[in-house]
DOVEXRO-841980 format. One record per atom (N, C-alpha, C): residue number from 1; atom name; x, y, z. Coordinates in pm, whole numbers, plus 50000, padded with zeros to 5 digits. Layout:
DOVEXRO-841980
[pt NUM 'CA' [X Y Z]]
...
END
This chain:
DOVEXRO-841980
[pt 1 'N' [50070 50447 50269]]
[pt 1 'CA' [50158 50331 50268]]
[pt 1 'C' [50129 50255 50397]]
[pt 2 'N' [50065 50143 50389]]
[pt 2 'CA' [50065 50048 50491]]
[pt 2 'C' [50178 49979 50574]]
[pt 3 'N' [50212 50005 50648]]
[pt 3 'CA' [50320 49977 50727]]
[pt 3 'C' [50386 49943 50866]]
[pt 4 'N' [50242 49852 50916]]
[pt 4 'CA' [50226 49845 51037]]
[pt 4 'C' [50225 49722 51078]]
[pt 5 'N' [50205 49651 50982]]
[pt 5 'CA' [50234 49457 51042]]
[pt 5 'C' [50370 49415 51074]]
[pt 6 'N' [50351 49284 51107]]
[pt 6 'CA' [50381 49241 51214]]
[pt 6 'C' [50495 49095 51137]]
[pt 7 'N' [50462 49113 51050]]
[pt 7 'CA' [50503 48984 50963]]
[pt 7 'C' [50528 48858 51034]]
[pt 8 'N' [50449 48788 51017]]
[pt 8 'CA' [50416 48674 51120]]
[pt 8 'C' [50494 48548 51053]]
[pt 9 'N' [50463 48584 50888]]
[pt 9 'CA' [50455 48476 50796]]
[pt 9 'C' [50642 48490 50771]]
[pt 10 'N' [50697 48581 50788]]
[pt 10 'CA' [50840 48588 50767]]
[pt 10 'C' [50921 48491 50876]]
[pt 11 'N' [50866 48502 50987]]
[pt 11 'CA' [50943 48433 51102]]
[pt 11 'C' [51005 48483 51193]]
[pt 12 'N' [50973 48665 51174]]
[pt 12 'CA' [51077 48710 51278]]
[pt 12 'C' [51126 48838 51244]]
[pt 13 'N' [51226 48801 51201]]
[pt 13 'CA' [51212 49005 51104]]
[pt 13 'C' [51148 49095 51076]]
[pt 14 'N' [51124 49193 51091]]
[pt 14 'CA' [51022 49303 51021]]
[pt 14 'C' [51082 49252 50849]]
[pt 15 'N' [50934 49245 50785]]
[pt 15 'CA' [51009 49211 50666]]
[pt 15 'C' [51026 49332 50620]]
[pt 16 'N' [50945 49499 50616]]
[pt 16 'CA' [50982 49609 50592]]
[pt 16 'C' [51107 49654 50604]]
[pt 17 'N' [51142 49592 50685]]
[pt 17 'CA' [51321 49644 50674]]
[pt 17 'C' [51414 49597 50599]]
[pt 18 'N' [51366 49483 50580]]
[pt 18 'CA' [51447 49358 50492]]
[pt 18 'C' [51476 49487 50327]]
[pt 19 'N' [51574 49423 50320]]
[pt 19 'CA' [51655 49507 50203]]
[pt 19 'C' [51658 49462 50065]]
[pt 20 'N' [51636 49537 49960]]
[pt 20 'CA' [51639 49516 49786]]
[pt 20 'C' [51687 49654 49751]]
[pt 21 'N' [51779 49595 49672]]
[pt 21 'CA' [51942 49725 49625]]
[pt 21 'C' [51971 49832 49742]]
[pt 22 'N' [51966 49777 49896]]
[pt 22 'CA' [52052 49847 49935]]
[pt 22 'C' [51977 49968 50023]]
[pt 23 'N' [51823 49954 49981]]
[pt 23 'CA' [51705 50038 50082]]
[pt 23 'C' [51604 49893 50166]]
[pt 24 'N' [51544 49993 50266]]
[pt 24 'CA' [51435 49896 50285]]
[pt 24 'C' [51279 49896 50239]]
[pt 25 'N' [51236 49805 50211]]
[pt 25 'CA' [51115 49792 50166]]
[pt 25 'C' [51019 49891 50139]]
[pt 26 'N' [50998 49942 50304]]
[pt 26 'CA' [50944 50025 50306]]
[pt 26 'C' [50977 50160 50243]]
[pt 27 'N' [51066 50191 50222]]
[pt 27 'CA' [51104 50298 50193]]
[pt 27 'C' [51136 50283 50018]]
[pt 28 'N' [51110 50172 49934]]
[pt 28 'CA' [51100 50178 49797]]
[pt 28 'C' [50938 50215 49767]]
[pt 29 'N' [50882 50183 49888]]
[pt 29 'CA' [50707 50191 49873]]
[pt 29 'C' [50660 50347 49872]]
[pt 30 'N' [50752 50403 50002]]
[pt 30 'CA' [50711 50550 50025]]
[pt 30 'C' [50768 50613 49877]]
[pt 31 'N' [50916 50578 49839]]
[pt 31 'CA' [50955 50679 49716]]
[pt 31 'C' [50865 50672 49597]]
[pt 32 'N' [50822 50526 49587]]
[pt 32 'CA' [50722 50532 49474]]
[pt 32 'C' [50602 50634 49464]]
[pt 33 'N' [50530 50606 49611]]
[pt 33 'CA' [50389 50718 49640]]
[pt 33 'C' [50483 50838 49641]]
[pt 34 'N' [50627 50915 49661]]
[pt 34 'CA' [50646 51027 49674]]
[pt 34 'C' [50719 51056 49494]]
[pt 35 'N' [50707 50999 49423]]
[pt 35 'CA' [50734 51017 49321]]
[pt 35 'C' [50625 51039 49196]]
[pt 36 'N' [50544 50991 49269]]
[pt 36 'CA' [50385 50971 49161]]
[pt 36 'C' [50338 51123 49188]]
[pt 37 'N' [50382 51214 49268]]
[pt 37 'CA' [50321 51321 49265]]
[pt 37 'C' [50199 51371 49350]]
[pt 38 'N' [50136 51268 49438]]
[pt 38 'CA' [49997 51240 49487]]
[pt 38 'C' [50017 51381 49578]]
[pt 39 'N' [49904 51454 49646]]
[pt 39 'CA' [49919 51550 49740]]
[pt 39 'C' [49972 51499 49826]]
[pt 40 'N' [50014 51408 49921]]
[pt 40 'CA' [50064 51384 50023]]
[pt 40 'C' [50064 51223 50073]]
[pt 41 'N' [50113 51191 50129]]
[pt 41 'CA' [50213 51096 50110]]
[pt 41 'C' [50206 51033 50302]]
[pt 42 'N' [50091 51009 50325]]
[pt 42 'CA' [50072 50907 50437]]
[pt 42 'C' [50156 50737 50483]]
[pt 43 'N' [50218 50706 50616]]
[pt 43 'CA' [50244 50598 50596]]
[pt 43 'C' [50236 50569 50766]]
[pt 44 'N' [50138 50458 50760]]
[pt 44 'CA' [50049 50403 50862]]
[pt 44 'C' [50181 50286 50957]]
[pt 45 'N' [50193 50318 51061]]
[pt 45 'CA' [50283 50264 51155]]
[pt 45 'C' [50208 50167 51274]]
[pt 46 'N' [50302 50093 51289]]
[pt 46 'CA' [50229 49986 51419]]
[pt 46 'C' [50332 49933 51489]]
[pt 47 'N' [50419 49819 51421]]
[pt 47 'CA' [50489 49717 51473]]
[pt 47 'C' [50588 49765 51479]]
[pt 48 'N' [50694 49783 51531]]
[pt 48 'CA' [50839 49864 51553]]
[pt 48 'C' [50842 49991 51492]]
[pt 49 'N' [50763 50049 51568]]
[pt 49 'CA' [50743 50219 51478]]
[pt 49 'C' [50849 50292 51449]]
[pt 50 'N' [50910 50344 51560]]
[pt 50 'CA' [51010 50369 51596]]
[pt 50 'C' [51143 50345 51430]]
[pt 51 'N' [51154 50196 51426]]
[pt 51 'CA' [51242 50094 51329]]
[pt 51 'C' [51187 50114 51192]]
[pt 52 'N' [51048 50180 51146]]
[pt 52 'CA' [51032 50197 50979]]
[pt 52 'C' [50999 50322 50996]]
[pt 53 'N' [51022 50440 51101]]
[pt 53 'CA' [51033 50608 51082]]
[pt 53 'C' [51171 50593 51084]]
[pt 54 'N' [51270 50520 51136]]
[pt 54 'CA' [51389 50541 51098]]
[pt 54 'C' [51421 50499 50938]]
[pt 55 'N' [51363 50414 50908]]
[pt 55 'CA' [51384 50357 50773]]
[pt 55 'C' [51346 50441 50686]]
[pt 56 'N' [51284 50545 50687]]
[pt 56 'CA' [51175 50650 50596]]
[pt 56 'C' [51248 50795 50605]]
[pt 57 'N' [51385 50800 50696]]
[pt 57 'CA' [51448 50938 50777]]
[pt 57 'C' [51446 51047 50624]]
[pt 58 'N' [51422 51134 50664]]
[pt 58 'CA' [51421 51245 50486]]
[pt 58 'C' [51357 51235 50416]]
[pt 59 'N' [51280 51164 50455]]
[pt 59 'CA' [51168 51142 50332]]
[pt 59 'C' [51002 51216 50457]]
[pt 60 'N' [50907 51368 50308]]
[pt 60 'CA' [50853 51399 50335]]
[pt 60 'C' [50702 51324 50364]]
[pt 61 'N' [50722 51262 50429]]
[pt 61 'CA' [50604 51189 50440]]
[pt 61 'C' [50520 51207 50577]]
[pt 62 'N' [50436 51154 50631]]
[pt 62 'CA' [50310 51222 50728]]
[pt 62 'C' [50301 51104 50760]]
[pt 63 'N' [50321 51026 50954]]
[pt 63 'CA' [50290 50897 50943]]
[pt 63 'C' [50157 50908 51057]]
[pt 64 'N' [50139 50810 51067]]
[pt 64 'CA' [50004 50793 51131]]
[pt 64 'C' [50019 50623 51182]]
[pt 65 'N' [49976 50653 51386]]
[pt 65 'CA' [50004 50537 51434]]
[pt 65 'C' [49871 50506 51432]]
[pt 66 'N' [49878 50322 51412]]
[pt 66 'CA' [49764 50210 51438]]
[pt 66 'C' [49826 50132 51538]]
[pt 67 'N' [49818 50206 51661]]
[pt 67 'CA' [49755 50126 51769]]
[pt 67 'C' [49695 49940 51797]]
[pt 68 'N' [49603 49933 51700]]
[pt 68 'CA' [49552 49840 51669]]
[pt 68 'C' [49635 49735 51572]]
[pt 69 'N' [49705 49726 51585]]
[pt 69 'CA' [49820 49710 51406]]
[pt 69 'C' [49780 49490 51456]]
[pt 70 'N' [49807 49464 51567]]
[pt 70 'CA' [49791 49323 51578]]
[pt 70 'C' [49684 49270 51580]]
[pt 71 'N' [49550 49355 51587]]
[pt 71 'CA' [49456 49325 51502]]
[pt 71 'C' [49430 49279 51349]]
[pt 72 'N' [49562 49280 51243]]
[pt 72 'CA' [49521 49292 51129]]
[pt 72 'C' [49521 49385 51028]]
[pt 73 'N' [49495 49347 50902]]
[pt 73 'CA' [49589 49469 50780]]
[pt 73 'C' [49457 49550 50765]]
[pt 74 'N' [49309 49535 50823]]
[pt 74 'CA' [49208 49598 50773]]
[pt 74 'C' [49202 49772 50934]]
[pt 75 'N' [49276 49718 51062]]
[pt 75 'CA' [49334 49822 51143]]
[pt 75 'C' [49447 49905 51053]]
[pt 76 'N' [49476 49864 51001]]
[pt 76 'CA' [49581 50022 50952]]
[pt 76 'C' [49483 50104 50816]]
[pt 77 'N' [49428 49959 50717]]
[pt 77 'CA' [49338 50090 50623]]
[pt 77 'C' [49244 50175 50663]]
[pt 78 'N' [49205 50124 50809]]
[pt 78 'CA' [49091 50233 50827]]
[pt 78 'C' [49176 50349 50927]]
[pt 79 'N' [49297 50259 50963]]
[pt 79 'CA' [49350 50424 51036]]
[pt 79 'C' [49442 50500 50921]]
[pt 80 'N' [49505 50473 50839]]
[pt 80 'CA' [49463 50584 50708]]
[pt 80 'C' [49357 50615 50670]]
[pt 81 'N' [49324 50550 50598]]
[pt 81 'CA' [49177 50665 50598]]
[pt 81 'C' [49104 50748 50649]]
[pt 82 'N' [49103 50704 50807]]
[pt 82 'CA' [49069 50792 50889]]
[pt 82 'C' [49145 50908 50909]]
[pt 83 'N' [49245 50889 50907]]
[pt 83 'CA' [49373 51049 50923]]
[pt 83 'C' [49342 51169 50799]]
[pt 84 'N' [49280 51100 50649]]
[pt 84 'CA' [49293 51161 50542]]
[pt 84 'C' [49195 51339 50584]]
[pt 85 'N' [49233 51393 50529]]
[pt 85 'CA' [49128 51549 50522]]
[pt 85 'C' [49009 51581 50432]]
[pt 86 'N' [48920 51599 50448]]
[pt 86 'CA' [48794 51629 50424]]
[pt 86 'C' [48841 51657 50241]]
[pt 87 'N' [48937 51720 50199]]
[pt 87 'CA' [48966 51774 50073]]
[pt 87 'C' [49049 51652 49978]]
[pt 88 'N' [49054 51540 50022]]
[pt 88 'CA' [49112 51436 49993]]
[pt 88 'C' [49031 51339 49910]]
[pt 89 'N' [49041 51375 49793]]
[pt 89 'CA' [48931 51308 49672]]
[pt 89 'C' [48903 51135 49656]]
[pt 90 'N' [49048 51097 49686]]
[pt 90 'CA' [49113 50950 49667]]
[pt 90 'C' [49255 50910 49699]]
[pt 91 'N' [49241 50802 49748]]
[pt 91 'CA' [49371 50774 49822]]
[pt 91 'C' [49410 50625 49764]]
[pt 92 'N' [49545 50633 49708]]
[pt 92 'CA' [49612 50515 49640]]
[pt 92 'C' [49687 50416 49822]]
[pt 93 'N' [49634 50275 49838]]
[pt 93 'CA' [49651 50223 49905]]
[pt 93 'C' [49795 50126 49813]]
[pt 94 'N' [49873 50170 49911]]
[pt 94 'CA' [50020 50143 49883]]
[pt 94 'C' [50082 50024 49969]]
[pt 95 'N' [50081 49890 49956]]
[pt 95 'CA' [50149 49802 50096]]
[pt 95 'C' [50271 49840 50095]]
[pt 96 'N' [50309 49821 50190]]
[pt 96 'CA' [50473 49890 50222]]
[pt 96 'C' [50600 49802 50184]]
[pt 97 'N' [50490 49634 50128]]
[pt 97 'CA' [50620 49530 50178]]
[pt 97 'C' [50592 49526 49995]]
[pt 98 'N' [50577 49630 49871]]
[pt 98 'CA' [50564 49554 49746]]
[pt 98 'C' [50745 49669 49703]]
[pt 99 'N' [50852 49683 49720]]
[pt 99 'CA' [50964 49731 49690]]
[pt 99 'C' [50926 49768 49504]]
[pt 100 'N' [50881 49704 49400]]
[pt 100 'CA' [50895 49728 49270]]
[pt 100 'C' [50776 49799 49246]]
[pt 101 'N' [50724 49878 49274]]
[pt 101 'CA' [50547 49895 49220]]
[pt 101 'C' [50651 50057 49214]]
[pt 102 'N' [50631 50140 49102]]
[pt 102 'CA' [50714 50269 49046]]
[pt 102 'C' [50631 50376 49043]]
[pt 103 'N' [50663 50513 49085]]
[pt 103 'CA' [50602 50588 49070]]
[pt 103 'C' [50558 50616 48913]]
[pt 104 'N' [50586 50553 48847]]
[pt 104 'CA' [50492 50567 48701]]
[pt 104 'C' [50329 50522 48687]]
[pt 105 'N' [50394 50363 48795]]
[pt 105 'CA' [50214 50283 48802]]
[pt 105 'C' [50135 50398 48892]]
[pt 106 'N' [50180 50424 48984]]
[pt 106 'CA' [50102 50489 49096]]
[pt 106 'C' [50028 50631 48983]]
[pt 107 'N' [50144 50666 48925]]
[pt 107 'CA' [50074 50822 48905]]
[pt 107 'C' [49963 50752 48749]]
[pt 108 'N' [49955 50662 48710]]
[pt 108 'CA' [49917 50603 48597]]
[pt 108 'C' [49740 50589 48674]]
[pt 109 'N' [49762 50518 48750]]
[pt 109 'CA' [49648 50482 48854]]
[pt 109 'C' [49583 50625 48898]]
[pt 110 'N' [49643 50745 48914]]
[pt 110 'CA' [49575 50865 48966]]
[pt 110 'C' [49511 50927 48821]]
[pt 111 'N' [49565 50911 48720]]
[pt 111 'CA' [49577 50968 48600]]
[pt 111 'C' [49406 50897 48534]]
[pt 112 'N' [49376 50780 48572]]
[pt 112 'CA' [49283 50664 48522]]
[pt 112 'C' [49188 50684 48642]]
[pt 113 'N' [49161 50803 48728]]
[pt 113 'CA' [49067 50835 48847]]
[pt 113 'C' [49017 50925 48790]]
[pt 114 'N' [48824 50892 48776]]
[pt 114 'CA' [48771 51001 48698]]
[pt 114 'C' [48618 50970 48777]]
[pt 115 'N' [48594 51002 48888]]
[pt 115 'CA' [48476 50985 48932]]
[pt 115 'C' [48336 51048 48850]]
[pt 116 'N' [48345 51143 48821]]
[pt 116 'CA' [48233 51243 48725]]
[pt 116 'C' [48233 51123 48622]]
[pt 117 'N' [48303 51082 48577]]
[pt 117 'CA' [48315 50968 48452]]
[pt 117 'C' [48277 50814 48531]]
[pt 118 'N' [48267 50823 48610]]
[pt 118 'CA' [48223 50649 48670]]
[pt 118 'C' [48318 50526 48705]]
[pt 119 'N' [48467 50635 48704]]
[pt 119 'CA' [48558 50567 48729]]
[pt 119 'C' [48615 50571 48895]]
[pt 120 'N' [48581 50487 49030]]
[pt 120 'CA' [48566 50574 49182]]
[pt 120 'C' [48685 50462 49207]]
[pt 121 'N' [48737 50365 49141]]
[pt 121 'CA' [48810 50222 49171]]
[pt 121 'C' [48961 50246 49069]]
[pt 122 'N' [49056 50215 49096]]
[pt 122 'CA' [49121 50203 49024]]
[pt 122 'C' [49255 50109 49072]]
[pt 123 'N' [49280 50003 48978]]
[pt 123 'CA' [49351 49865 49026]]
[pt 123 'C' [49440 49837 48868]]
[pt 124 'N' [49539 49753 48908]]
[pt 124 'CA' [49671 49776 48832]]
[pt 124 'C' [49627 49586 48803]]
[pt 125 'N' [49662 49563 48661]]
[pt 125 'CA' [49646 49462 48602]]
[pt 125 'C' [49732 49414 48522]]
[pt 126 'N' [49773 49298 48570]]
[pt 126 'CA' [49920 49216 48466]]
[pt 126 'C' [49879 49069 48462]]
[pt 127 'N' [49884 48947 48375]]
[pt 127 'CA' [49892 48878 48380]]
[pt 127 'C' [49726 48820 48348]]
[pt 128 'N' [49602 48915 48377]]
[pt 128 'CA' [49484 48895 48360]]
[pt 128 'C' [49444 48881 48475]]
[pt 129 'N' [49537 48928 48608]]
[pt 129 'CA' [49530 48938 48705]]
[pt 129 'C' [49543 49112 48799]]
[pt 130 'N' [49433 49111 48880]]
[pt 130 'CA' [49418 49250 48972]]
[pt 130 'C' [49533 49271 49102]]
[pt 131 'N' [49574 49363 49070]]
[pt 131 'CA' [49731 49351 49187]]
[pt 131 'C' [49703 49468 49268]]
[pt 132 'N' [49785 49494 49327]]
[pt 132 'CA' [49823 49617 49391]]
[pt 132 'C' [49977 49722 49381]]
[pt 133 'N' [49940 49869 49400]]
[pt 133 'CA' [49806 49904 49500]]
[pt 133 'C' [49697 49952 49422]]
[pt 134 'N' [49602 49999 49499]]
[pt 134 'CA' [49433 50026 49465]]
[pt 134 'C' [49432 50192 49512]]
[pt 135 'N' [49357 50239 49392]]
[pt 135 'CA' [49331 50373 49418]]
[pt 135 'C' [49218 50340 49485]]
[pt 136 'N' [49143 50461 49569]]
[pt 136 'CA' [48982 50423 49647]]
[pt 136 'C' [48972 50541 49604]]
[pt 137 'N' [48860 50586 49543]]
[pt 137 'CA' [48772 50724 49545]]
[pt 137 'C' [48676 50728 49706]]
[pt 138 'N' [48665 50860 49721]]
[pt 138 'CA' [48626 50931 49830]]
[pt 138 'C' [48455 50858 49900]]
[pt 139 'N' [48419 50796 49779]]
[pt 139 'CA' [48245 50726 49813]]
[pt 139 'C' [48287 50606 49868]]
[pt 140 'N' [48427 50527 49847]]
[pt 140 'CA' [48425 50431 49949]]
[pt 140 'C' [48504 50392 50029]]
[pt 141 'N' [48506 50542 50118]]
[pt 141 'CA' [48622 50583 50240]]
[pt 141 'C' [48525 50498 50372]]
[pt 142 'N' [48384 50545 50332]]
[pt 142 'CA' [48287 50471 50503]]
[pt 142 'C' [48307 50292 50458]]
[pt 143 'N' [48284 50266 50367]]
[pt 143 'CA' [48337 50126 50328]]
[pt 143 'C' [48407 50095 50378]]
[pt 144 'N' [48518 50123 50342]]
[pt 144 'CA' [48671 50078 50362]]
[pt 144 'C' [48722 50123 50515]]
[pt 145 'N' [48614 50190 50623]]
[pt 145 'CA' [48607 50213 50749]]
[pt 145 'C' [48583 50076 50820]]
[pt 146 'N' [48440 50050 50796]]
[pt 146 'CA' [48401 49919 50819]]
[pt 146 'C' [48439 49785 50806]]
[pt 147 'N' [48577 49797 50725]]
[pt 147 'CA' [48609 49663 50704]]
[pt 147 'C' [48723 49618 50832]]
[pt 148 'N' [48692 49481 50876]]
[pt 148 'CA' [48762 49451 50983]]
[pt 148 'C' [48829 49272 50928]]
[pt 149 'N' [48904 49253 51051]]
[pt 149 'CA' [48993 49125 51046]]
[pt 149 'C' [49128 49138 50927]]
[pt 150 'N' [49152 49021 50899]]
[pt 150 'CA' [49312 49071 50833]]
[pt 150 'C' [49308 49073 50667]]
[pt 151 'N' [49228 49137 50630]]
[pt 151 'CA' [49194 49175 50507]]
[pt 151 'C' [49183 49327 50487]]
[pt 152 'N' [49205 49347 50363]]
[pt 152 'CA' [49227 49471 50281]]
[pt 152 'C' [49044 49504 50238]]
[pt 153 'N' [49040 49564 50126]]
[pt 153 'CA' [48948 49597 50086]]
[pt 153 'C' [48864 49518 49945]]
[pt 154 'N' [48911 49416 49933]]
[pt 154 'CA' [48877 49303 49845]]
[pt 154 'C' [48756 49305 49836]]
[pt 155 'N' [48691 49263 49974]]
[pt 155 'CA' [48518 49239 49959]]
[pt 155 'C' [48434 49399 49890]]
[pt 156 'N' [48468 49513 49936]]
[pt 156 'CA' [48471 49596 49874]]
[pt 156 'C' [48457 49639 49718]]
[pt 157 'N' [48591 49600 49693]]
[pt 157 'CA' [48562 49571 49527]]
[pt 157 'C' [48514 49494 49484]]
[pt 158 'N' [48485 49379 49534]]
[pt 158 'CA' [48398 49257 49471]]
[pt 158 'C' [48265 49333 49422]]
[pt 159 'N' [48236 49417 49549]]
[pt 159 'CA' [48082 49437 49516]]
[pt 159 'C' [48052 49556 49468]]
[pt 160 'N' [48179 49616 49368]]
[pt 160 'CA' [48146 49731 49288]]
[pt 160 'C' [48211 49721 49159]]
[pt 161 'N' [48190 49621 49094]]
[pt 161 'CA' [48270 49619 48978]]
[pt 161 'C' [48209 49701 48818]]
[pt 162 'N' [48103 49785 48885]]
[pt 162 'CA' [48066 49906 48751]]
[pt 162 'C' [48194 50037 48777]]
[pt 163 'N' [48215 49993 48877]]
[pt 163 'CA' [48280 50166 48863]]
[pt 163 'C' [48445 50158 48914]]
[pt 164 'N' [48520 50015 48842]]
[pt 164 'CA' [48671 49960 48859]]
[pt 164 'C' [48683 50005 48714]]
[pt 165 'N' [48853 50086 48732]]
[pt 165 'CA' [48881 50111 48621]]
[pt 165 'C' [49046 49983 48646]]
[pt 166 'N' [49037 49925 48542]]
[pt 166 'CA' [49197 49876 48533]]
[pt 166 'C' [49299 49941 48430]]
[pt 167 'N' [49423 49960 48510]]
[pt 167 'CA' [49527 50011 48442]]
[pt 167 'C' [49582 49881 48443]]
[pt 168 'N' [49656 49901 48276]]
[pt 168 'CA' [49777 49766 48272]]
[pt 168 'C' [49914 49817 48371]]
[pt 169 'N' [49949 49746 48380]]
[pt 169 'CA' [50078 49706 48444]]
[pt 169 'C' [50222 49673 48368]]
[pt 170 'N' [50338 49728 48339]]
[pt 170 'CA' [50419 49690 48303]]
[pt 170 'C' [50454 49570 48277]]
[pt 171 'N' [50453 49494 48435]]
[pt 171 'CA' [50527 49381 48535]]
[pt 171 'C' [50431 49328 48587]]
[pt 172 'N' [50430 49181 48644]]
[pt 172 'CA' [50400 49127 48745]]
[pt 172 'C' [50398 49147 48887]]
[pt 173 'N' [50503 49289 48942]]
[pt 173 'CA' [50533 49295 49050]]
[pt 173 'C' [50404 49402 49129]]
[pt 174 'N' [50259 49373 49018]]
[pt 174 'CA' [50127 49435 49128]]
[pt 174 'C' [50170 49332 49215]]
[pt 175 'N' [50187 49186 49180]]
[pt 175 'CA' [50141 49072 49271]]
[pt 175 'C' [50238 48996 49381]]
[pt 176 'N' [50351 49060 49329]]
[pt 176 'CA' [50483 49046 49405]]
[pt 176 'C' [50461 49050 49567]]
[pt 177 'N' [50466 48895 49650]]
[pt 177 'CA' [50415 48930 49742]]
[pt 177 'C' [50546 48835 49846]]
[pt 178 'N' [50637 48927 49892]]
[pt 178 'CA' [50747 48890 50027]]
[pt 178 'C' [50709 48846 50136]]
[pt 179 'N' [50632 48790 50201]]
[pt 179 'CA' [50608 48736 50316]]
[pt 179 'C' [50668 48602 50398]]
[pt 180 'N' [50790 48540 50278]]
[pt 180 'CA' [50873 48470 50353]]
[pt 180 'C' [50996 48490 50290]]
[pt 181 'N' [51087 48395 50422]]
[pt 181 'CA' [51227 48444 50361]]
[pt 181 'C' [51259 48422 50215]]
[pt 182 'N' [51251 48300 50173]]
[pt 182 'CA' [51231 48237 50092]]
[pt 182 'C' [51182 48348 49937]]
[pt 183 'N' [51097 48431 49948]]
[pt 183 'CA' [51026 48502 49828]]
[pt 183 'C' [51133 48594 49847]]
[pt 184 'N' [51165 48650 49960]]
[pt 184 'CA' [51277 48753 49981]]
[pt 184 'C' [51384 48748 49931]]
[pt 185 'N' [51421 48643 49909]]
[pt 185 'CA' [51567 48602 49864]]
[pt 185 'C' [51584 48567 49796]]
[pt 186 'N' [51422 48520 49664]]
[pt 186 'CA' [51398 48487 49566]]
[pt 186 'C' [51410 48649 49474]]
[pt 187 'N' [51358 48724 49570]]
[pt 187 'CA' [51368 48917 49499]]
[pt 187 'C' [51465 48956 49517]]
[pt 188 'N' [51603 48890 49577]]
[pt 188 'CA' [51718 48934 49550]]
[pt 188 'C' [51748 49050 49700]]
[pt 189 'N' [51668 48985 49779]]
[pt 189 'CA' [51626 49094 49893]]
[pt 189 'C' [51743 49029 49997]]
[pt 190 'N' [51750 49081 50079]]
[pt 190 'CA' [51828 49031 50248]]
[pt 190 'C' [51762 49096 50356]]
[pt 191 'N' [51723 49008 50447]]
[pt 191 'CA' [51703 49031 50587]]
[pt 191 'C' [51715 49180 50647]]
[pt 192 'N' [51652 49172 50786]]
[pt 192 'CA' [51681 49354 50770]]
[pt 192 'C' [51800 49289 50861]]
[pt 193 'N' [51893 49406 50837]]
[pt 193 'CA' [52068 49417 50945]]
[pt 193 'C' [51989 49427 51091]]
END
């Protein structure tokens, strides 16, 4: 679970804290990855660390600081990834700020990971559109090392589209994206207290 920006585009708030039914963001992101079943349950810290390990309190999860976090969203995927263990096949990249994405999609997405079969990609699809989050198989962990500035792993998939599997999507909310107050309050969300 990515969870280390800075939210620039909000104005001020951690938008991770910012609230929908009564949790914060972040912590609808972690229950989803802790509900899908995955071996373990990473969530990458930066910007008020301290303020989204409190937000996450009881919940078994493993966090991991990025240092680097005002560098950009491509500093926290490679410091997950980098934390992961040698026995770690594939890792579902989870943003912290998507509150609706359910542990059904997530475990749907692990379920549709079949590398021996040619499946190393796996991305959630609604609308005829690619959302998030993105499973990564283990061949493009040095990839997804290398990628820098404030991007995800996009260019990445661009340039492997034999071996993307798409799962449908219930909802629209792969694409559900909070970065101002405005979308926040459009999701029925409030500010963090």
């Amino acid at each position: 679970v990515l969870a280390a920006g800075r939210s620039t585009r909000m104005g001020g708030p951690n938008k991770l804290l910012a609230e929908i039914a009564g949790r914060p963001l972040v912590r609808h992101a972690a229950e989803a990855a802790l509900g899908a079943g995955l071996a373990a349950v990473l969530v990458v810290t930066g910007h008020q660390e301290a303020a989204v390990r409190a937000a996450l309190a009881g919940l078994p999860v493993r966090f991991v600081h990025n240092a680097d976090f005002a560098e950009g969203l491509s500093t926290s995927l490679r410091s997950g990834i980098a934390a992961l263990g040698e026995d770690i096949d594939g890792a579902v990249v989870l943003l912290g700020d998507m509150p609706r994405i359910s542990s059904g999609l997530v475990g749907r997405l692990a379920a549709a990971f079949a590398p021996a079969e040619g499946r190393h990609i796996v991305v959630p699809v609604a609308g005829g559109r690619r959302g998030n989050p993105v499973l990564w198989g283990r061949r493009f962990f040095a990839e997804l090392l290398k990628v820098s500035g404030d991007q995800g792993g996009r260019a990445v998939l661009a340039g492997a589209p034999e071996v993307v599997a798409e799962v449908p999507a219930e909802t629209d909310d792969v694409h559900l994206d909070l970065d101002t107050p405005e979308a926040l309050a459009a999701a029925g969300g409030r500010p963090a207290p």
